[in-house]
C-alpha positions as CSV (number, residue, x, y, z in Angstrom):
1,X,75.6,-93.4,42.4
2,X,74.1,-91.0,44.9
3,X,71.0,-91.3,46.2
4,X,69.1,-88.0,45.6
5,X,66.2,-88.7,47.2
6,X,65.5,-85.7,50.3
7,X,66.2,-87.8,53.4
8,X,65.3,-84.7,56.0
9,X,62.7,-86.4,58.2
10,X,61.8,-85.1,62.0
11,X,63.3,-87.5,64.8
12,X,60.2,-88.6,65.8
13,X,60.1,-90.1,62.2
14,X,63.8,-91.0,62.3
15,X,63.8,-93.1,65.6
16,X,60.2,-94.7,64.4
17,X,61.8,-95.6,61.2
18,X,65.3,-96.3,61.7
19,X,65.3,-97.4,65.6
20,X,64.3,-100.8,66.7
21,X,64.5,-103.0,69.7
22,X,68.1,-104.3,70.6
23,X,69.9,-101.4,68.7
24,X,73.2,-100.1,68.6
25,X,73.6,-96.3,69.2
26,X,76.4,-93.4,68.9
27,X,75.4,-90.8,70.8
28,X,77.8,-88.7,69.5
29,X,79.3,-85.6,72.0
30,X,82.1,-84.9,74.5
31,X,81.0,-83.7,77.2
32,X,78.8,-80.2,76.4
33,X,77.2,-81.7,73.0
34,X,74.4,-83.9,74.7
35,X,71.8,-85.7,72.6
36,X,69.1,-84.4,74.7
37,X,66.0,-84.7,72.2
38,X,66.9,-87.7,70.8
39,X,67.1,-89.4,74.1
40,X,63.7,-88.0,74.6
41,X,62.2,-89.2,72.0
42,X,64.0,-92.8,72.7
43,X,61.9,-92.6,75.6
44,X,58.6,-91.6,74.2
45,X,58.7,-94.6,71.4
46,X,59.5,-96.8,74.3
47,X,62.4,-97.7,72.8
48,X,63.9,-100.7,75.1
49,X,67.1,-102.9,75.2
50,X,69.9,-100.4,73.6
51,X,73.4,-100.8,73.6
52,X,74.6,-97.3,73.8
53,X,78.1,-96.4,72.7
54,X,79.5,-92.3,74.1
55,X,82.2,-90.5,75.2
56,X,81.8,-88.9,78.4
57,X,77.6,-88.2,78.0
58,X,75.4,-87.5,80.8
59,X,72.1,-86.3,81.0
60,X,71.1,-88.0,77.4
61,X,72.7,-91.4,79.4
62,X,70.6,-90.5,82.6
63,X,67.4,-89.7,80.4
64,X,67.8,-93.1,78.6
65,X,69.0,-94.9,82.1
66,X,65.5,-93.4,83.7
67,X,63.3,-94.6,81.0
68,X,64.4,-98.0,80.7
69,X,65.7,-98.2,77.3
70,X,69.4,-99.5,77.3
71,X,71.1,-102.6,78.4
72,X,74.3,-102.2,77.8
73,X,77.0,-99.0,77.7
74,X,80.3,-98.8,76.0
75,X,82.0,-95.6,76.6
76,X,84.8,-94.3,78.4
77,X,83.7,-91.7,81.2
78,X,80.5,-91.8,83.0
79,X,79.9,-88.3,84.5
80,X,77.7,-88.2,87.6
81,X,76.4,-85.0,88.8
82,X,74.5,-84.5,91.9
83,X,71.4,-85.2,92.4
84,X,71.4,-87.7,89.5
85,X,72.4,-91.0,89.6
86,X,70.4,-93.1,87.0
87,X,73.2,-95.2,85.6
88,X,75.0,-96.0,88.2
89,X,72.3,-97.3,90.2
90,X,71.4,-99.5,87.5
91,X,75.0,-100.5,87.0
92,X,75.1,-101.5,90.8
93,X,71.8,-103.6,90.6
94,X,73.1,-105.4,87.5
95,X,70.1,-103.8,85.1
96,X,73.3,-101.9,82.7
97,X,76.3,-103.6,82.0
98,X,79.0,-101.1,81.2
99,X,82.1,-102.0,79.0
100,X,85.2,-99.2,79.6
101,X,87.3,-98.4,76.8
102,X,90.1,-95.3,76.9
103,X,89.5,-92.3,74.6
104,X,92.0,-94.1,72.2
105,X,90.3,-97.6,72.8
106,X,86.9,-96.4,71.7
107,X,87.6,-94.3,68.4
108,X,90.1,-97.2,67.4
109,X,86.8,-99.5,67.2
110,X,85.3,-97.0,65.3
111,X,87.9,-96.5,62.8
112,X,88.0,-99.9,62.1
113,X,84.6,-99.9,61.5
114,X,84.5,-97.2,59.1
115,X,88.1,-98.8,57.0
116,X,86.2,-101.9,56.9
117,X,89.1,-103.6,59.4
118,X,87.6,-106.7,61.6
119,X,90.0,-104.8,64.2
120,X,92.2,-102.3,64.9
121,X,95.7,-102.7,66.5
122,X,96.1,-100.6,69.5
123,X,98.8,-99.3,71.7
124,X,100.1,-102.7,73.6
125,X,100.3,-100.3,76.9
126,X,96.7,-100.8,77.6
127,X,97.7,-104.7,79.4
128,X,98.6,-103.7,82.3
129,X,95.8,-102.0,82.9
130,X,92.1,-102.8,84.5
131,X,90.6,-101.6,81.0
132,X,92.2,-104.8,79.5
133,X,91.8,-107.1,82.4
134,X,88.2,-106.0,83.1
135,X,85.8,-107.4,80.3
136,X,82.1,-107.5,80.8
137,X,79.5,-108.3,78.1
138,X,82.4,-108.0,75.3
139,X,84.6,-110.9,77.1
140,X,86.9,-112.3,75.3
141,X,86.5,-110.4,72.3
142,X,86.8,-106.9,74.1
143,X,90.9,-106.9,73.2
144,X,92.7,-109.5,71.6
145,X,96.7,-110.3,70.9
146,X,98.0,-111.6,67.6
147,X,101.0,-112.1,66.7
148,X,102.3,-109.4,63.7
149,X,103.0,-111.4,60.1
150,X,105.8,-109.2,59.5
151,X,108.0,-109.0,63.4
152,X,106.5,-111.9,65.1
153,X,105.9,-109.8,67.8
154,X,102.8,-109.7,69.8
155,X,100.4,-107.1,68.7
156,X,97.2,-106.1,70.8
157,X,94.1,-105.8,69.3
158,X,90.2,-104.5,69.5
159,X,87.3,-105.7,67.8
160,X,85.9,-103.4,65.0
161,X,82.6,-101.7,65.9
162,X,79.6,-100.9,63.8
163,X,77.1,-99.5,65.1
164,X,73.2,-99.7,63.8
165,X,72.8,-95.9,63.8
166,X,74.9,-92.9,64.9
């Protein structure tokens, strides 16, 4: 059954409510759609620790990056403009770990999320490259490869992801 109760709230009450300490967040755009007020806010609650998953984000990454609220980054494009240079800095000073997924990579997770899959197979392709053979604060469990139950062929792999709030 449907829960009918009116759920509207203003993001100041949805990031003190909903938002704690150690979180996982989507901040979902591509480029143009940036989170801008929510990253804000983020800030102003003091909001510390994140793991933030985008696609190609900026100033809402920079924003958070500045105010000392996330940890870790999973995304697959970090776009630096000049004059800013938030994340990276604390990338290179070891404040922000960053894990790199491809566009493909990064929905895939999602998707298994949502299906309820503990992973998702992907295109094998991705081996040969530094996205495989990179791993940071995912390690071991950033791709795996099983073997199919129906070819016996190998099969790569990524872990599901569900985040706390999106």
């Amino acid at each position: 059954m449907v829960d009918s109760k009116n759920k509207v709230m203003s993001l100041k009450e949805a990031i003190r409510n909903n938002v704690n300490d150690g979180d996982e967040l989507v901040l979902g755009n591509y480029t143009l759609s940036m989170c801008v007020a929510l990253a804000s806010e983020v800030i102003r609650q003091k909001k510390k620790h994140l793991t933030v998953y985008t696609q190609s984000s900026h100033i809402d990454l920079e924003y958070l990056a500045a105010g000392n609220c996330i940890d870790k980054i999973v995304t697959n494009f970090i776009s630096v403009i000049r004059g800013t240079g938030n994340v990276i800095r604390k990338m290179k000073n070891g404040e922000i770990e960053v894990e790199e997924y491809s566009n493909f990579h990064y929905n895939a997770r999602l998707q298994a999320g949502m299906y309820g899959f503990s992973f998702m197979p992907v295109l094998e392709s991705a081996i040969e490259t530094d996205l495989f053979k990179k791993r940071t604060f995912m390690g071991e469990n950033k791709f795996k490869i099983i073997k199919c139950p129906y070819t016996g062929k190998d099969i790569l792999t990524c872990l599901q992801q569900i985040p706390t709030y999106a």
